[in-house]
C-alpha positions in Angstrom: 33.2 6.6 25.1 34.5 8.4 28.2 34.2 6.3 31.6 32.3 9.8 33.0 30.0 9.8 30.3 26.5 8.0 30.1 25.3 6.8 27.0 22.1 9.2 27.8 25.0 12.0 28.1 26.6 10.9 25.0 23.3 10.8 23.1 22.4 14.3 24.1 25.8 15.7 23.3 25.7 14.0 19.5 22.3 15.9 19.3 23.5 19.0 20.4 26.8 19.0 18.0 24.2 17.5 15.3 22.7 21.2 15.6 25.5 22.7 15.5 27.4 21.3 12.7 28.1 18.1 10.5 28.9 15.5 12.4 31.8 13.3 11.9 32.1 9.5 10.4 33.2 8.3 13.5 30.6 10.8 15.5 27.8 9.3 13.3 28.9 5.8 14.0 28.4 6.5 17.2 24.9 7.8 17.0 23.5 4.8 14.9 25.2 2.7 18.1 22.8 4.6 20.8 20.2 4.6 18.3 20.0 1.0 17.5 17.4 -1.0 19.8 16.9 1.8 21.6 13.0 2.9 21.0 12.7 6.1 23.0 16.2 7.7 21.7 15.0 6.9 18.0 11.4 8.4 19.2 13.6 11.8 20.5 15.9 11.6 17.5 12.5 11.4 15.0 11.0 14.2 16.9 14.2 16.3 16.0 13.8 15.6 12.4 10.6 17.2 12.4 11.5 20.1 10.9 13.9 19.2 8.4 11.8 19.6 5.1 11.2 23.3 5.8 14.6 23.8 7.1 16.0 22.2 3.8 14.4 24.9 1.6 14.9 27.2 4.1 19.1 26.6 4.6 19.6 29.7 1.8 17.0 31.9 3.6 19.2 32.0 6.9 22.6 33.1 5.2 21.1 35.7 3.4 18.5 37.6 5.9 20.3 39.2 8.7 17.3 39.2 10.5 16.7 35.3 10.6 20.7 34.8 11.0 19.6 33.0 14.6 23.2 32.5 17.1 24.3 29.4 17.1 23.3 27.9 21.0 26.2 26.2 22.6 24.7 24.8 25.7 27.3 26.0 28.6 26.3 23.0 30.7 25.4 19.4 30.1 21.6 18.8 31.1 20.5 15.7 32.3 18.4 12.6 30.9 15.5 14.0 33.2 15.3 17.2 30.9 16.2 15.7 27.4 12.1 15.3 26.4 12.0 19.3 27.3 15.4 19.9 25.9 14.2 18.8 22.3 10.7 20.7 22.5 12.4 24.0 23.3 16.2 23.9 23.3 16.9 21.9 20.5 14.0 23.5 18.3 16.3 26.9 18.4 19.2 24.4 17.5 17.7 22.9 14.4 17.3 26.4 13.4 20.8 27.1 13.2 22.3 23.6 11.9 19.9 20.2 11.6 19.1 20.4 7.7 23.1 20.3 7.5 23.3 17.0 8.6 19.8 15.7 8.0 21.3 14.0 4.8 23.3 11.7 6.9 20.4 10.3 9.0 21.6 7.1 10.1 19.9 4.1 8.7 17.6 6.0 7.4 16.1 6.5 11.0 13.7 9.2 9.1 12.4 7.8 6.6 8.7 7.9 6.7 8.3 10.9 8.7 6.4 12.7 6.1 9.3 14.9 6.3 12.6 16.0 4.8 12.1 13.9 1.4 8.6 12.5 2.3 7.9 15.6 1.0 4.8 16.5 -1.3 4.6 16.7 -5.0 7.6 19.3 -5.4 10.9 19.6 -6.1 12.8 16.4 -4.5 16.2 17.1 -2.5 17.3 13.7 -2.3 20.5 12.4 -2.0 21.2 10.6 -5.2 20.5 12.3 -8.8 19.1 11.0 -11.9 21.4 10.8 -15.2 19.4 10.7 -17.9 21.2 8.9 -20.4 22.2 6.3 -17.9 18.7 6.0 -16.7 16.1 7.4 -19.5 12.7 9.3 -18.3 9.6 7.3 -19.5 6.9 9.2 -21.3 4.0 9.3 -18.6 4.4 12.4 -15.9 3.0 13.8 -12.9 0.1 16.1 -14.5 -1.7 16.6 -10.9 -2.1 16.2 -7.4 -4.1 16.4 -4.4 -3.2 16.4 -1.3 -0.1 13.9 -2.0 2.8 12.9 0.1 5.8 10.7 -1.3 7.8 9.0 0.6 12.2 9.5 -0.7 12.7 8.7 -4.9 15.5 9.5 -6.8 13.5 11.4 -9.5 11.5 15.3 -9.0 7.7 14.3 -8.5 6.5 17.7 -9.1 3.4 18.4 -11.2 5.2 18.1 -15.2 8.0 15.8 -14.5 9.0 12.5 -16.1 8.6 9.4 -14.2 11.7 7.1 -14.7 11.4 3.7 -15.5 11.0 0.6 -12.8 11.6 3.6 -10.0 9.2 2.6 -7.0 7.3 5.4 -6.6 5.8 5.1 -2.9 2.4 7.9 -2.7 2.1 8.3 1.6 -1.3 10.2 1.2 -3.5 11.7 -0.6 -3.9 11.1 -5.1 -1.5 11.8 -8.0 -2.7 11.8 -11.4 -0.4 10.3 -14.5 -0.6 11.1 -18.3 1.0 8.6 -20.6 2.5 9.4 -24.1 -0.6 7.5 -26.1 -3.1 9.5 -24.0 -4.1 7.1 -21.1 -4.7 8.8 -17.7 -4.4 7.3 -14.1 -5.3 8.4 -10.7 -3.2 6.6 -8.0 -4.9 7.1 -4.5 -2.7 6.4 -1.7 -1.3 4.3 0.1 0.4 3.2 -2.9 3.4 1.5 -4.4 3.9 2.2 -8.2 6.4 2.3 -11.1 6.4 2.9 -14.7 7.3 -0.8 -16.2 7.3 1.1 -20.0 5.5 3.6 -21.9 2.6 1.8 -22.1 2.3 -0.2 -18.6 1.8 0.5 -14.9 2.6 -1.3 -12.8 0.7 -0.9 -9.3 2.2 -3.4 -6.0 -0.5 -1.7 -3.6 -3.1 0.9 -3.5 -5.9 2.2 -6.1 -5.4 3.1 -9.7 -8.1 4.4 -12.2 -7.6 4.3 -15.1 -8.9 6.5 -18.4 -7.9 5.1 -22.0 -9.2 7.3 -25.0 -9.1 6.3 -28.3 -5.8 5.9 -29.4 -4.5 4.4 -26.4 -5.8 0.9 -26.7 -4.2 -1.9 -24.9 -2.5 0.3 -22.2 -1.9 -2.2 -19.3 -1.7 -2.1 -15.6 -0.1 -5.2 -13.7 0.0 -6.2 -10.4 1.3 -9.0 -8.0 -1.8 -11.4 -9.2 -3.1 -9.9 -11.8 -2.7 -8.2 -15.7 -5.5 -6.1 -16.8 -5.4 -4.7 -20.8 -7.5 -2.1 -21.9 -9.9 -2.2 -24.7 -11.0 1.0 -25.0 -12.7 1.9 -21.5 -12.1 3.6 -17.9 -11.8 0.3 -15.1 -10.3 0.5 -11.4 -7.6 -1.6 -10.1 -7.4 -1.8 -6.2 -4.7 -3.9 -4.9 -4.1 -4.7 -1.2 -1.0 -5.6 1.1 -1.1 -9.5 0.4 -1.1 -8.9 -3.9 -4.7 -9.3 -4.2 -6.0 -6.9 -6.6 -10.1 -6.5 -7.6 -11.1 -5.2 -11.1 -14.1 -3.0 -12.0 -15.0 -1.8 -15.5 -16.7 1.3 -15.5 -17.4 1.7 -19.2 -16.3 0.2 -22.2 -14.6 -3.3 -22.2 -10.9 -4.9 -20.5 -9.0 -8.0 -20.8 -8.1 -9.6 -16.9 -5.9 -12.4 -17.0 -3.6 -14.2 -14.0 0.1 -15.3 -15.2 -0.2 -17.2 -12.6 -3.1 -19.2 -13.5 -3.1 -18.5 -17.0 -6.7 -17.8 -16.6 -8.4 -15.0 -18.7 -11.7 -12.8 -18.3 -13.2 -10.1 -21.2 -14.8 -7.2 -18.5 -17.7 -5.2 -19.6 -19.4 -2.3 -18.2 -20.3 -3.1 -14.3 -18.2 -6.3 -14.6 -15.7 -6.7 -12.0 -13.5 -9.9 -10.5 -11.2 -10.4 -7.9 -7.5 -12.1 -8.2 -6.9 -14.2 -4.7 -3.1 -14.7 -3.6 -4.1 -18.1 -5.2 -4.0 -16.6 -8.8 -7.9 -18.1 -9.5 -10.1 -14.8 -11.2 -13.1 -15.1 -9.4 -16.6 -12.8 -9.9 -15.9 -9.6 -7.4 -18.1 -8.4 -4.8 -20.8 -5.9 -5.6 -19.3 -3.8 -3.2 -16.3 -3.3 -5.8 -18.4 -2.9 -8.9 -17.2 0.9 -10.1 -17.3 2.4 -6.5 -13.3 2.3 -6.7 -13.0 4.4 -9.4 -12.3 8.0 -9.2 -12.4 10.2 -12.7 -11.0 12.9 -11.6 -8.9 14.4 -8.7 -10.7 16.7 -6.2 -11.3 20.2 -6.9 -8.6 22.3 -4.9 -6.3 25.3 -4.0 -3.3 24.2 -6.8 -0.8 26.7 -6.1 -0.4 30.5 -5.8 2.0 33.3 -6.6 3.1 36.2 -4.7 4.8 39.3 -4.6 8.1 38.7 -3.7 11.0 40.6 -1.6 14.5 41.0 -2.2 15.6 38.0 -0.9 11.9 36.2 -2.8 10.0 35.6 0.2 6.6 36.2 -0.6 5.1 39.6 1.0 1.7 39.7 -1.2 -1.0 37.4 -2.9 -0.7 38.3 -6.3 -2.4 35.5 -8.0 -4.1 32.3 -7.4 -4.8 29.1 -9.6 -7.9 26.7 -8.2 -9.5 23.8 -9.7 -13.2 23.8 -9.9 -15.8 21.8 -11.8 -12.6 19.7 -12.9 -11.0 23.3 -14.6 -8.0 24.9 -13.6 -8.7 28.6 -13.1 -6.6 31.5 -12.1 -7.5 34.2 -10.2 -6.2 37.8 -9.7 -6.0 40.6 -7.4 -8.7 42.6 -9.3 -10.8 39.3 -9.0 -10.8 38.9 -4.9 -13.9 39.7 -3.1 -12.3 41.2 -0.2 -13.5 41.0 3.4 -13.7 43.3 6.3 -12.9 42.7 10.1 -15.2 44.4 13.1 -14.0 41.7 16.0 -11.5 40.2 17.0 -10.9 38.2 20.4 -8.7 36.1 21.5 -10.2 34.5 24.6 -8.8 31.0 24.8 -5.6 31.5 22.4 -2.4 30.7 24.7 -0.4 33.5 24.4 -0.1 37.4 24.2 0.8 37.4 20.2 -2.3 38.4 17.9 -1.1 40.5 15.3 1.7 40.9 12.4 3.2 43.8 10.5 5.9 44.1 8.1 9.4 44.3 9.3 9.8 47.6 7.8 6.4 49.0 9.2 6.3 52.2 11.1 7.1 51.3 15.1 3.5 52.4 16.2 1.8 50.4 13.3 -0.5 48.2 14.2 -3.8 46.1 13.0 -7.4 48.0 13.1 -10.6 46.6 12.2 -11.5 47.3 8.3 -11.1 45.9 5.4 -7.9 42.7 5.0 -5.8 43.1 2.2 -3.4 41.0 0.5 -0.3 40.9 2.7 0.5 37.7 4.0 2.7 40.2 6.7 0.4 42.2 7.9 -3.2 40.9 10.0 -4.5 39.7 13.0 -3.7 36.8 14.2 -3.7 33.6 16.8 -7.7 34.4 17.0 -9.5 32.4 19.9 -11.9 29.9 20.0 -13.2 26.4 21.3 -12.7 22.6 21.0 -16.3 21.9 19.9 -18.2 23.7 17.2 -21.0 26.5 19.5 -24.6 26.4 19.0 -24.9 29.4 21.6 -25.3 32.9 19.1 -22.6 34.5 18.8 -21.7 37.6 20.0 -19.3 40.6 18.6 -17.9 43.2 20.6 -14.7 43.4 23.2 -16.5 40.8 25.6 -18.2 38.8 23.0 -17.5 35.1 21.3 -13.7 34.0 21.1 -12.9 35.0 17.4 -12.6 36.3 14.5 -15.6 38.1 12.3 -15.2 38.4 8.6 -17.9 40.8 6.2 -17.0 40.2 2.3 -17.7 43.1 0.2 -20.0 41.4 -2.0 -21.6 37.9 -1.3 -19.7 34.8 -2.3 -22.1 32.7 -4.3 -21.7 29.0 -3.9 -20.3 27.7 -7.1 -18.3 24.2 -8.2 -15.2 23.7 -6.0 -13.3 26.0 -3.5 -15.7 29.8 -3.3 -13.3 30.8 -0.6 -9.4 30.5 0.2 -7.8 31.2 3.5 -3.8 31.8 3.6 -2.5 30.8 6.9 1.3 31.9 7.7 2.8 28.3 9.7 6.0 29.0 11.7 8.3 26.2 10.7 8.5 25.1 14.3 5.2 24.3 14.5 3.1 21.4 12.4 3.6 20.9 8.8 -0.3 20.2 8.8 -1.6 23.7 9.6 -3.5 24.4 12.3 -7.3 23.2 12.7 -10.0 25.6 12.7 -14.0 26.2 12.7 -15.9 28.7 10.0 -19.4 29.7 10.7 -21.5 30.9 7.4 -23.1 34.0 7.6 -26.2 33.4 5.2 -29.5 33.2 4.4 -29.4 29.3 3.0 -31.9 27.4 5.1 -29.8 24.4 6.4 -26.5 26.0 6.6 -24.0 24.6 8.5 -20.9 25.2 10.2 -17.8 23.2 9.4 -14.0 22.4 10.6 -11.4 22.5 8.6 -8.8 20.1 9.1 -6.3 20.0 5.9 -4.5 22.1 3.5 -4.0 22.1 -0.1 -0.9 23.9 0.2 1.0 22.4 3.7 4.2 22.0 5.0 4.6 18.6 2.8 4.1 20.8 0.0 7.1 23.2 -2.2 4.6 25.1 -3.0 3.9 26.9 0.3 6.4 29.8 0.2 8.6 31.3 2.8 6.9 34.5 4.2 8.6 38.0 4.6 9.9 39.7 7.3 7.4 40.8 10.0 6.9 41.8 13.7 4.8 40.4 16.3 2.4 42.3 18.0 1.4 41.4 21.7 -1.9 42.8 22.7 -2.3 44.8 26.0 -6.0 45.6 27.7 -6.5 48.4 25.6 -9.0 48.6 22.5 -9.5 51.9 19.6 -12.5 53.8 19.6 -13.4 51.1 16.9 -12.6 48.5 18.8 -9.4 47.2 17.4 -7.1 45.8 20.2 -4.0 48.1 20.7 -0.6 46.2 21.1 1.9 47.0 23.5 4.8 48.9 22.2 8.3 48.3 22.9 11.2 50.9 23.0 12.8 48.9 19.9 10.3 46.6 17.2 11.7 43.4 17.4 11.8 41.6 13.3 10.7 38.3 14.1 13.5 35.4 13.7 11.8 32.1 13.0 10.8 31.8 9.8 7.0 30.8 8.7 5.4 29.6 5.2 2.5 30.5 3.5 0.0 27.7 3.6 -3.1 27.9 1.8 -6.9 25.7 1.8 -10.0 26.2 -0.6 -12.9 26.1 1.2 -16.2 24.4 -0.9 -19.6 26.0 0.2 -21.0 22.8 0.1 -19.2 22.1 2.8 -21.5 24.2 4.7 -24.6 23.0 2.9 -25.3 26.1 1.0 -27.2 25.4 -2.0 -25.6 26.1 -5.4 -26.1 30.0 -6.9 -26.8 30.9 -2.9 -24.2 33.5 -1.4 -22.8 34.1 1.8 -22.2 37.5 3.2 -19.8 36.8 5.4 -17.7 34.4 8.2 -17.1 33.8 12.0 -13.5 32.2 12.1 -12.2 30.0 15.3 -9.1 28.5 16.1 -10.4 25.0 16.9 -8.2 24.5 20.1 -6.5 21.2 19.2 -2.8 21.5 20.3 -1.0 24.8 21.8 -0.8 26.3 18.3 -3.9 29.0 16.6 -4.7 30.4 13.4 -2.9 32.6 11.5 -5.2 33.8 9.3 -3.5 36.2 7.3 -5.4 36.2 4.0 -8.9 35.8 3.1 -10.6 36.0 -0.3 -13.6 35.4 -1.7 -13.9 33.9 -5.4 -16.3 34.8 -8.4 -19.1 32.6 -9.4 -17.6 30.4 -12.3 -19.0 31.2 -15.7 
């Protein structure tokens, strides 16, 4: 290191050429050095890894679209230790743009690990490091056949939905539930958090978190084993929860399992409503009421799986063209001749930081902008970054230029509450901003006595998830005072539209009426949307649809 150099100086110049380009062995050595015992750079350097799952799937997206081919920034001068927290919130999120996901491979001791990011990334295609040889290391039989909400932290093996598991792989499940089908028919539903691994084609082995378990005819004497304890099936659906320490408690829901401790070489036959629990001290001992068949779960919950859209040339996704949902435990599909539309009559955006509250696509006319009427199906093309409030309102609310912060949605046809998600709401996420979605309150329009409003505050589809898909080119539209005769807001209008550089993803929630408290086989007619005003971010709340009642 130079004597005119800091290590603060030489930390912010690794970051910078870290943006810019791979760094080099002896460059990297030098960042694990400054890293190293050193809480707030690791906190900084975290911070800039943020983005590094999107920008991995993103890396092909910026070569080939002129219009996201961002300019490298080469800072001109050095900036000091006083403006490095606000030199990685703005500066450096235009430089990870450009060039972090090339060296986010390399992270340093694994600095990264456990972000939730890069490969903590959701059921989906892994991009890890190391691959998998087959005939070195053989697939087991049992796969990923579902998922809900679930986050795994790095493996060496694919976890998407239809993939092998490979044998004695730790499999380490961050959030959210992951469901396993073995060869002989046995199910399991791991809930995290959750350490797991396929011991052989007919045993589980679980080192923390919650496991039910279904075993069918034909798939007697399935086993699950655990720090304490080894649990055989005999024909019957039991929980396993085990904690940090290697305790693990065992429920039978129905039918009848063996529970023995190696340890111990004590042995219990469960029945229905038995349960026992296996101490760090190996001694089977009657469980607590409280675990009696409460831990088990039979099936994931019903959920916005996935969705397919119209792609461009370059297969960024411009329209909704299909959606599958789970509901009453069924996987349904949905298609564009099955939405129930809505219409927008208000819009406002009192509260949303900001002047940006519309999209259109890239190729749009240069006066085109968003009028109230009915949505469609573009994910590039809707109003957008609607206001709104911290708290839920009881106060009426009001529609009109002057009225509540928001956004007012009329379906076609009512939405009748049925099983699982009635409604879905596509949100398009830059990948600069959270990989969570944004937060946001939904006011029923309805009849239903006892109605409720709600906040929604996850996504099926997220930025953890490869199944949220890179939007399309578009433009940003900044309002200006004026409104249409219909009371639209008009945008101001620049000499030359501007295609908008960062690129965003398509994530995507179901929405239950029960939620709301609407009775089953009672409708909706329609929805007040707010941005629930939890960080800087809003809504972008491109598409909205309505579902069918289920047959």
């Amino acid at each position: 290191m130079s004597k005119d150099i800091t290590p603060d100086e030489e930390f912010e110049k690794l970051l910078s050429r870290l943006a810019q380009c791979p760094l080099e062995k002896s460059e990297l050595q030098a960042l694990e050095r400054l890293l190293i015992d050193h809480p707030e750079r690791q906190s900084l350097y975290l911070e800039c890894m943020r983005l590094d799952s999107s920008l991995l799937e993103l890396g092909q997206v910026f070569e080939d679209v002129p219009e996201l081919a961002l300019p490298r920034v080469r800072p001109r001068v050095a900036f000091s230790s006083r403006t490095l927290a606000w030199g990685v919130s703005a500066a450096m999120g235009l430089l990870l743009v450009v060039g972090l996901a090339v060296s986010a491979r390399r992270d340093p001791q694994g600095l990264a690990e456990g972000n939730r990011l890069g490969k903590a990334a959701s059921i989906g295609p892994e991009r890890g490091p190391a691959s998998v040889d087959a005939e070195k290391e053989p697939l087991s039989s049992a796969r990923f056949a579902g998922a809900y909400h679930a986050v795994f932290r790095e493996s060496r093996s694919p976890t998407s939905i239809g993939t092998h598991l490979l044998f004695s792989e730790d499999y380490i499940l961050l959030n959210g539930m992951t469901r396993l089908v073995f060869a002989s028919g046995a199910e399991a539903i791991v809930a995290a958090p959750a350490v797991f691994q396929v011991a052989s084609d007919d045993e589980l082995v679980v080192n923390l978190g919650s496991c039910s378990v279904y075993a069918p005819e034909g798939a007697e004497g399935f086993k699950v084993s655990t720090p304490t304890s080894e649990v055989i099936d005999r024909g019957t659906r039991f929980s396993v929860v085990v904690t940090e320490d290697g305790a693990s408690n065992v429920a039978v829901v129905d039918g009848e399992a063996e529970v023995s401790s190696p340890g111990s070489n004590q042995k219990r036959t469960l029945f229905e409503d038995n349960s026992v629990r296996v101490g760090v001290d190996q001694q089977i001992v009657d469980g607590a009421e409280a675990t009696k068949g409460n831990a088990y779960v039979s099936s994931i919950p019903d959920h916005l799986v996935s969705y397919e859209a119209l792609p461009d040339d370059l297969g960024r996704a411009v329209k909704l063209l299909s959606l599958d949902v789970q509901r009453g435990g069924r996987r349904l599909t949905y298609r564009e001749g099955d939405f129930i539309l809505a219409n927008v009559n208000h819009f406002s955006a009192k509260g949303s930081s900001g002047s940006v509250h519309g999209i259109v696509p890239a190729d749009a006319p240069a006066d085109e902008f968003n009028r109230f009427g009915p949505m469609n199906l573009s994910f590039v093309s809707g109003f957008i970054n609607p206001g709104g409030e911290k708290r839920l309102r009881d106060d009426a609310i009001v529609l009109g230029a002057e009225g509540t912060p928001g956004m007012n949605l009329v379906f076609e046809r009512p939405v009748i509450n049925g099983p699982g998600p009635d409604i879905v709401l596509f949100d398009a996420q830059s990948i600069a901003h959270s990989l969570d979605g944004d937060v946001f309150h939904l006011y029923p329009e309805t009849d239903a006595p006892g109605a409720r409003a709600i906040t929604v505050e996850s996504y099926d589809i997220d930025g953890h998830s490869a199944d949220a898909q890179v939007l399309s080119g578009c433009r940003l539209l900044h309002s200006s005072p004026d409104h249409a005769e219909d009371g639209s807001p008009i945008p101001l209008f620049g000499p030359t539209p501007i295609v908008h550089r960062i690129p965003s993803r398509v994530f995507g929630v179901g929405i239950d009426l029960d939620d709301m408290d609407i009775p089953r086989g009672e409708a909706i007619t329609g929805l007040f949307l707010q941005d629930a005003v939890d960080d800087h971010d809003r809504l972008d709340p491109v598409v909205i649809v309505g579902l069918p009642p289920v047959d």
